[in-house]
C-alpha positions as protocol buffer text, in pm:
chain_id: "A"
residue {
  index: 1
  type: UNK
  ca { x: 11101 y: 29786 z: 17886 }
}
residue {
  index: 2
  type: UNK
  ca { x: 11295 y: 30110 z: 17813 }
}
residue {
  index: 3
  type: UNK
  ca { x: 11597 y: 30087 z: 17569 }
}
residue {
  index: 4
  type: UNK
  ca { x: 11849 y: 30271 z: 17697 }
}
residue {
  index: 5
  type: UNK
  ca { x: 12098 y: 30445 z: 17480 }
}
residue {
  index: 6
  type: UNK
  ca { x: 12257 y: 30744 z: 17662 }
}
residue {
  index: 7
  type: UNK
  ca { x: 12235 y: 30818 z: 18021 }
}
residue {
  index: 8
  type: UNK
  ca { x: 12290 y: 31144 z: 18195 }
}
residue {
  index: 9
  type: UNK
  ca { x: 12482 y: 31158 z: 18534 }
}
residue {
  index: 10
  type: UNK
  ca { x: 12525 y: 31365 z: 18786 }
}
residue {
  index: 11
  type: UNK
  ca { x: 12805 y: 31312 z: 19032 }
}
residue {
  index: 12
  type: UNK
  ca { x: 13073 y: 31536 z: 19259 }
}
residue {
  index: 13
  type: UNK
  ca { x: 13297 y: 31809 z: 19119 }
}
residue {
  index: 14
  type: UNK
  ca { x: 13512 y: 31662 z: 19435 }
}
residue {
  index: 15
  type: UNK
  ca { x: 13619 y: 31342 z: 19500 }
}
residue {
  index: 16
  type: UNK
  ca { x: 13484 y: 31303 z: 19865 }
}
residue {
  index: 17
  type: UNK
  ca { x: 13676 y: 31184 z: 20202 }
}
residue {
  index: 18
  type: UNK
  ca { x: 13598 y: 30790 z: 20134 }
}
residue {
  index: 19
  type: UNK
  ca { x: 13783 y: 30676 z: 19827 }
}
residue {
  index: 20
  type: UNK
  ca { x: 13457 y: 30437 z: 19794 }
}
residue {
  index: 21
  type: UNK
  ca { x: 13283 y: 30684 z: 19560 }
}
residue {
  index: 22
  type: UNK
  ca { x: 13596 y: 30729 z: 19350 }
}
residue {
  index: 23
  type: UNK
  ca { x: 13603 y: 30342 z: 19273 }
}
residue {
  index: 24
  type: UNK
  ca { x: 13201 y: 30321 z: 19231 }
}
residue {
  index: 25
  type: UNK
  ca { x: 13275 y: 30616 z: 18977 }
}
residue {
  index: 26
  type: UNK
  ca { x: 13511 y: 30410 z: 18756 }
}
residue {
  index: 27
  type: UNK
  ca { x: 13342 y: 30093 z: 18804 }
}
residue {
  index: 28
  type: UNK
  ca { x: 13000 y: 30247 z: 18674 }
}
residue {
  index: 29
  type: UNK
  ca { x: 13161 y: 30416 z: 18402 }
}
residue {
  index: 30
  type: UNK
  ca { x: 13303 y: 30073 z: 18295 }
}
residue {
  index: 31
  type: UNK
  ca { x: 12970 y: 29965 z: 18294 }
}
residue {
  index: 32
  type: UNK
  ca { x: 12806 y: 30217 z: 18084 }
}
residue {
  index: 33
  type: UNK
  ca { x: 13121 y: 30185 z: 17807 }
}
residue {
  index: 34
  type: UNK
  ca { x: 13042 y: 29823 z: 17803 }
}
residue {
  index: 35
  type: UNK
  ca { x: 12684 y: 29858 z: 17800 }
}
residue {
  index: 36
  type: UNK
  ca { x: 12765 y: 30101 z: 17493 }
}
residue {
  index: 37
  type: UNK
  ca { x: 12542 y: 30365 z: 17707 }
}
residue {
  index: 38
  type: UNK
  ca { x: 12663 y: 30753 z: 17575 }
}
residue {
  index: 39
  type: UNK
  ca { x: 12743 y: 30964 z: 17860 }
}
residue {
  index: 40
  type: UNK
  ca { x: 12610 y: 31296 z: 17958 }
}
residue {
  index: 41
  type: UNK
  ca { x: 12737 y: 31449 z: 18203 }
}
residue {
  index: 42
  type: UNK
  ca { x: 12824 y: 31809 z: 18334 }
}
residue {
  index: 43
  type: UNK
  ca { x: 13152 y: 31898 z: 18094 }
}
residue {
  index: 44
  type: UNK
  ca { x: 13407 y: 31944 z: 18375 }
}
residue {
  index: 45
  type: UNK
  ca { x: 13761 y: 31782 z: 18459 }
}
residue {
  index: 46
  type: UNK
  ca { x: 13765 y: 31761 z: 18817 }
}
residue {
  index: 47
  type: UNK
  ca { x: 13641 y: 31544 z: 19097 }
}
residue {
  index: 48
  type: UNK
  ca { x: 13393 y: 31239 z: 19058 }
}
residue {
  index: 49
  type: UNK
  ca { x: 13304 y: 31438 z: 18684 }
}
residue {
  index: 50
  type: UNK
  ca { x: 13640 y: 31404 z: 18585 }
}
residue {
  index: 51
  type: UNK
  ca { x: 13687 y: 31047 z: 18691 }
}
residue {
  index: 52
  type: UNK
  ca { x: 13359 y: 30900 z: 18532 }
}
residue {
  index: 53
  type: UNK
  ca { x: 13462 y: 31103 z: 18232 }
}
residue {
  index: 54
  type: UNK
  ca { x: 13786 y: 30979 z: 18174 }
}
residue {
  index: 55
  type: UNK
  ca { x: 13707 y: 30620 z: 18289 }
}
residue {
  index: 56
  type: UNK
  ca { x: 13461 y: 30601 z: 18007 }
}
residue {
  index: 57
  type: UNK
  ca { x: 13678 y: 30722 z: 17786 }
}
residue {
  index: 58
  type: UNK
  ca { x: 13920 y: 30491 z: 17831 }
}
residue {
  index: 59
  type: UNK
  ca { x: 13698 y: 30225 z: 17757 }
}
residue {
  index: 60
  type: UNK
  ca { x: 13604 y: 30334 z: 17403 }
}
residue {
  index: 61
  type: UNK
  ca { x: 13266 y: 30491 z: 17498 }
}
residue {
  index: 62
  type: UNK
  ca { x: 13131 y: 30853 z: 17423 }
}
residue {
  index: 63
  type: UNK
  ca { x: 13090 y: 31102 z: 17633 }
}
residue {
  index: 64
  type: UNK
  ca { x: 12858 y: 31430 z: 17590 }
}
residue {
  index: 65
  type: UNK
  ca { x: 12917 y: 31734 z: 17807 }
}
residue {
  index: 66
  type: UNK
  ca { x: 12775 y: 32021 z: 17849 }
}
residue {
  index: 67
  type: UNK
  ca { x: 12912 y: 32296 z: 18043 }
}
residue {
  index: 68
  type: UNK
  ca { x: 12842 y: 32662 z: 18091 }
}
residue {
  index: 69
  type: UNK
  ca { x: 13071 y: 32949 z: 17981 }
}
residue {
  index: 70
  type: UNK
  ca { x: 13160 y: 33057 z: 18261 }
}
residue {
  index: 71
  type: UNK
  ca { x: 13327 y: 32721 z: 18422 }
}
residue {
  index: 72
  type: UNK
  ca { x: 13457 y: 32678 z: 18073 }
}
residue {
  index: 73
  type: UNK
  ca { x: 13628 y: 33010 z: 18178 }
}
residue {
  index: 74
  type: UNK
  ca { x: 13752 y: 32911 z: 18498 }
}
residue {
  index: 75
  type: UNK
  ca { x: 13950 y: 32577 z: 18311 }
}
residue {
  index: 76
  type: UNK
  ca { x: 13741 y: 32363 z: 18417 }
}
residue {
  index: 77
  type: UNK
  ca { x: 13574 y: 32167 z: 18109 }
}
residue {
  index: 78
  type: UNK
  ca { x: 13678 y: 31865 z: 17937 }
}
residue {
  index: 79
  type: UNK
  ca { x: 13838 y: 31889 z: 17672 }
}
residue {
  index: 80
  type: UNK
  ca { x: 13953 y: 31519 z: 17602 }
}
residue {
  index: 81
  type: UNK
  ca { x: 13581 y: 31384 z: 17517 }
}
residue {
  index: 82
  type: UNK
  ca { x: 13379 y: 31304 z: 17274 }
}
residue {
  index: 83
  type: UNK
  ca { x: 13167 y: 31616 z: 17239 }
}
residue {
  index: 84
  type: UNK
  ca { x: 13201 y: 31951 z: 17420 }
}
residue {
  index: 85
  type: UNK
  ca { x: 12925 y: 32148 z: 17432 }
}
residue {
  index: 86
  type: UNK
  ca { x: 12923 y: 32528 z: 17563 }
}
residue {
  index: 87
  type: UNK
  ca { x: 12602 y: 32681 z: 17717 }
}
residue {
  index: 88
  type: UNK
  ca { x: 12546 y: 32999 z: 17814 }
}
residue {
  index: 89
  type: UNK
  ca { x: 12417 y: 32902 z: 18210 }
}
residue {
  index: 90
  type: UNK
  ca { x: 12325 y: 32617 z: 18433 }
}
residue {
  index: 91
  type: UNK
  ca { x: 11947 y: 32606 z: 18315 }
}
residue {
  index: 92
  type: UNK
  ca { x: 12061 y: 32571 z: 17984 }
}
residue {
  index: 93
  type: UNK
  ca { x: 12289 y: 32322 z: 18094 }
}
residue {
  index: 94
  type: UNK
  ca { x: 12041 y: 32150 z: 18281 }
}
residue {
  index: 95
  type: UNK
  ca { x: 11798 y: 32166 z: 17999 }
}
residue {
  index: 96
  type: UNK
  ca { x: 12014 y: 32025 z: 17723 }
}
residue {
  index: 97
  type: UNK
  ca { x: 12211 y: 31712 z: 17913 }
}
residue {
  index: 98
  type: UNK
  ca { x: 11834 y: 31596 z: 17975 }
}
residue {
  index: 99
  type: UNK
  ca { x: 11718 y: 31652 z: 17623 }
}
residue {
  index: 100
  type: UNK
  ca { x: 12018 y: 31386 z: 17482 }
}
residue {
  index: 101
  type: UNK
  ca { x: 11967 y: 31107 z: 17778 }
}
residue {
  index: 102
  type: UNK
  ca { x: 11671 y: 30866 z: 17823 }
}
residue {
  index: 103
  type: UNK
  ca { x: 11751 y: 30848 z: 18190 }
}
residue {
  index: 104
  type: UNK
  ca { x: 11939 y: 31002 z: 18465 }
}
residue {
  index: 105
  type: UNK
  ca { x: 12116 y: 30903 z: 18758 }
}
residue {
  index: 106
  type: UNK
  ca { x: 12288 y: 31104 z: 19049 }
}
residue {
  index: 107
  type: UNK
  ca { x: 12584 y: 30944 z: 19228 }
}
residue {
  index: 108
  type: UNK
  ca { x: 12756 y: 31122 z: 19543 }
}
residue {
  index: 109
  type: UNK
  ca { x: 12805 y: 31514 z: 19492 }
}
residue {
  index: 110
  type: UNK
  ca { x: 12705 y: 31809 z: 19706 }
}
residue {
  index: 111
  type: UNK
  ca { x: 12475 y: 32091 z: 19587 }
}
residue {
  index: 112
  type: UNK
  ca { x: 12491 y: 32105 z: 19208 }
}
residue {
  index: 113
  type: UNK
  ca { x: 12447 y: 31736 z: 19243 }
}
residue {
  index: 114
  type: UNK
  ca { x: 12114 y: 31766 z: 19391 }
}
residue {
  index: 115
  type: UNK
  ca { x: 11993 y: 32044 z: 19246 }
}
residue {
  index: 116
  type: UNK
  ca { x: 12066 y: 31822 z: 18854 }
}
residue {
  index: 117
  type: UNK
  ca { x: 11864 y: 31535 z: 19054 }
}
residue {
  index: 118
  type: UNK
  ca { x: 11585 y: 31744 z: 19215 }
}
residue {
  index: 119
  type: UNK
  ca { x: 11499 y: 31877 z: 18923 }
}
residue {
  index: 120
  type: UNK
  ca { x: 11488 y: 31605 z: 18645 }
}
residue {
  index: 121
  type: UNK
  ca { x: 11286 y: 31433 z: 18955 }
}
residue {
  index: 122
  type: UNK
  ca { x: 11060 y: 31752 z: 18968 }
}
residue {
  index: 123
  type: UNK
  ca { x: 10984 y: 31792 z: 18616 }
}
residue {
  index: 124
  type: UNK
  ca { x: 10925 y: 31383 z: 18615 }
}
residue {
  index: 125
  type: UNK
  ca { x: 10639 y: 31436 z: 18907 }
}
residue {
  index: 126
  type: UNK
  ca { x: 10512 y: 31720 z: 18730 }
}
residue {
  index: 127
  type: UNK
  ca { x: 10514 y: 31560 z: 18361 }
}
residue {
  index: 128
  type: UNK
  ca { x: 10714 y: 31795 z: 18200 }
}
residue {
  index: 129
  type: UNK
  ca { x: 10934 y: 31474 z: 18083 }
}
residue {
  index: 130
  type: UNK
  ca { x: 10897 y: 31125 z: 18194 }
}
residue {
  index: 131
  type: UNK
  ca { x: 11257 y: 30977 z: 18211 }
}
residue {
  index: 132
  type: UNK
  ca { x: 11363 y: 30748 z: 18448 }
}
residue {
  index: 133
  type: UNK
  ca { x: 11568 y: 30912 z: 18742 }
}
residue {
  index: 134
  type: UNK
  ca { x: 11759 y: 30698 z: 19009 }
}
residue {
  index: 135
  type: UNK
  ca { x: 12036 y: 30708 z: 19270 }
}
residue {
  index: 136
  type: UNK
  ca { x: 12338 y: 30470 z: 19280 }
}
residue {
  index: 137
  type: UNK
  ca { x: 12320 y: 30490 z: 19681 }
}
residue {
  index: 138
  type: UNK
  ca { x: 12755 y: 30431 z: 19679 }
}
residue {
  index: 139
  type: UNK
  ca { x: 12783 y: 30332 z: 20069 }
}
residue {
  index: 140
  type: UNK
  ca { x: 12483 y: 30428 z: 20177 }
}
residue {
  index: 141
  type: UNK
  ca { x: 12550 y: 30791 z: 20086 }
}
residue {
  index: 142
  type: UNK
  ca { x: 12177 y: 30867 z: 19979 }
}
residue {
  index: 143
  type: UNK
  ca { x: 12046 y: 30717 z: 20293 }
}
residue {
  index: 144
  type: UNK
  ca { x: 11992 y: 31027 z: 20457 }
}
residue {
  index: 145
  type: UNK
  ca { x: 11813 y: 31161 z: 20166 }
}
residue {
  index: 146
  type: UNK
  ca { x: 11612 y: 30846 z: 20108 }
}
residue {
  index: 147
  type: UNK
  ca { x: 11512 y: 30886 z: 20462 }
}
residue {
  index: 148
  type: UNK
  ca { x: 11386 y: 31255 z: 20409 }
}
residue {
  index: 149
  type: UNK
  ca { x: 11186 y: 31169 z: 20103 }
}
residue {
  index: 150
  type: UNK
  ca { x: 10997 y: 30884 z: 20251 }
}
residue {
  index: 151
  type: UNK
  ca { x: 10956 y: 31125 z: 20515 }
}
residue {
  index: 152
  type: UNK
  ca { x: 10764 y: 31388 z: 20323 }
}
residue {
  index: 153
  type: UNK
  ca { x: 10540 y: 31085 z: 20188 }
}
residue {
  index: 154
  type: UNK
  ca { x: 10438 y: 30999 z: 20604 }
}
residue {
  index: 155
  type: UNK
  ca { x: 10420 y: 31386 z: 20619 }
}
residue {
  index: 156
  type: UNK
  ca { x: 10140 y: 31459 z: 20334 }
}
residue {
  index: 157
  type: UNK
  ca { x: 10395 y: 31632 z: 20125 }
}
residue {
  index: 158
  type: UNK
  ca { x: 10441 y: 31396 z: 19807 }
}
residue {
  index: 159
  type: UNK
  ca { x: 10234 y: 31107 z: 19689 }
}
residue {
  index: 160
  type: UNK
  ca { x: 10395 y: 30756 z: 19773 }
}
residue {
  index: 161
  type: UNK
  ca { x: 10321 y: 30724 z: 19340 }
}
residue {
  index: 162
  type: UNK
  ca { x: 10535 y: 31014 z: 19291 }
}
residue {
  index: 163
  type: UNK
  ca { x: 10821 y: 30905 z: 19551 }
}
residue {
  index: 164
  type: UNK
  ca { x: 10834 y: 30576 z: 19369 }
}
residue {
  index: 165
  type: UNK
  ca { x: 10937 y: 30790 z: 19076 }
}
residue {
  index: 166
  type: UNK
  ca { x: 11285 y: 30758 z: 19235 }
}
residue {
  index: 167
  type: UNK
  ca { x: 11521 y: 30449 z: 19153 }
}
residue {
  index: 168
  type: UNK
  ca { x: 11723 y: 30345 z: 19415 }
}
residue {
  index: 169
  type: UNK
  ca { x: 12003 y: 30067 z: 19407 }
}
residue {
  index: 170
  type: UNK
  ca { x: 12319 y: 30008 z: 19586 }
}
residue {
  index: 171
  type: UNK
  ca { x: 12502 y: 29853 z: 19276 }
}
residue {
  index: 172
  type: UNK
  ca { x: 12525 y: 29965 z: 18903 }
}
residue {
  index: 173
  type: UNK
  ca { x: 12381 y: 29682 z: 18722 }
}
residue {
  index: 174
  type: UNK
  ca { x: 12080 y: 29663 z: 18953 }
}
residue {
  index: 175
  type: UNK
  ca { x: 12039 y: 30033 z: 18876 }
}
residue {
  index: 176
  type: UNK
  ca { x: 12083 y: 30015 z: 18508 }
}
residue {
  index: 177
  type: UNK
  ca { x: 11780 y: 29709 z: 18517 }
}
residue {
  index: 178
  type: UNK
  ca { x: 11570 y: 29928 z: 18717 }
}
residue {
  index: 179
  type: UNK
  ca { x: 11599 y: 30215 z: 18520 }
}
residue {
  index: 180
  type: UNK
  ca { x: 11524 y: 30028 z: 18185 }
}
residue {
  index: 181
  type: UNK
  ca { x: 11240 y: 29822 z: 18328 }
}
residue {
  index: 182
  type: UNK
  ca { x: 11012 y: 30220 z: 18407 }
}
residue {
  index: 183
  type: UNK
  ca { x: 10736 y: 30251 z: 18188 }
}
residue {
  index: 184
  type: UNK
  ca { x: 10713 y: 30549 z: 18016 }
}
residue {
  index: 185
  type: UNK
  ca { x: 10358 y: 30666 z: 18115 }
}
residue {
  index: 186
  type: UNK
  ca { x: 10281 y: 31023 z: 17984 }
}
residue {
  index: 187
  type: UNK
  ca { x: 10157 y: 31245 z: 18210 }
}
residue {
  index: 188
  type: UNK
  ca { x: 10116 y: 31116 z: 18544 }
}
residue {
  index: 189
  type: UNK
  ca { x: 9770 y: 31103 z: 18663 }
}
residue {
  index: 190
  type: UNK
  ca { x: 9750 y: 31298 z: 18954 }
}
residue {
  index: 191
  type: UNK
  ca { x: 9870 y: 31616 z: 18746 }
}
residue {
  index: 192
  type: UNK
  ca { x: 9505 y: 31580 z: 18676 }
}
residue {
  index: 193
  type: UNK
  ca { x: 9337 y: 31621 z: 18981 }
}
């Protein structure tokens, strides 16, 4: 079983029409203060970022962000955390928020959201790193894209191995259990095919 120690999230710059994602927000960053799990998360203020942010804050826990200059320019980044740190772009960004988490999770957001989760799940299918990723599916918001990715299994277009890569849970602590119970396996096999 995986020891978790720091976990990165990805989550809304926005706060969403349904105040259900702003509660699952504070209630999951409860649970990672208690847990004594360091965040990492984007760096910004605002929205579903700020709120996980602050809530773990709060709390007594750490909290890593990492944002880019140029949203550090627009007044946007955090400065009431634990540790600020200032890339120079979002593939740096990217980049060093998965270097300091053993696992990441997405919770509601739009297009940065799933462009952070695509590609941590990416570079997991390709073996480029092998952390665990999941969704916390808050009201059935990842149901659609759940949907799609089983989908592209039926369709031929990813392995039902690789799909399975993908965590999903409706609730925090079920997600959390989940994610520490993936066994790190190297490179996947079917990289070598």
């Amino acid at each position: 079983m995986t020891r978790l120690k720091s976990l990165c999230v990805f989550c809304g710059s926005n706060f969403g029409r349904d105040p259900v994602y702003r509660q699952a927000a504070q209630i999951f960053a409860e649970l990672l203060a208690e847990r004594r799990l360091t965040l990492v998360y984007g760096g910004g203020n605002v929205g579903l970022m700020g709120v996980i942010a602050d809530t773990v804050m709060a709390a007594g826990g750490k909290v890593i962000g990492v944002i880019p200059q140029s949203l550090v320019d627009r007044e946007v980044a955090h400065h009431g955390i634990t540790d600020l740190q200032v890339v120079s772009g979002m593939h740096q960004r990217k980049q060093r928020m998965y270097e300091q988490a053993d696992a990441a999770v997405a919770l509601p957001g739009g297009a940065g959201t799933f462009d952070e989760l695509f590609e941590a799940f990416t570079w997991n299918q390709l073996g480029i790193h092998f952390k665990p990723v999941g969704l916390l599916n808050v009201g059935g918001y990842f149901d659609p894209l759940i949907a799609m990715l089983d989908r592209t299994v039926d369709q031929g277009f990813l392995r039902r191995q690789q799909r399975e890569l993908l965590v999903v849970a409706d609730d925090g602590p079920e997600l959390l259990e989940a994610l520490a119970a993936v066994e790190p396996s190297g490179v996947p096999k079917w990289i070598h095919r």
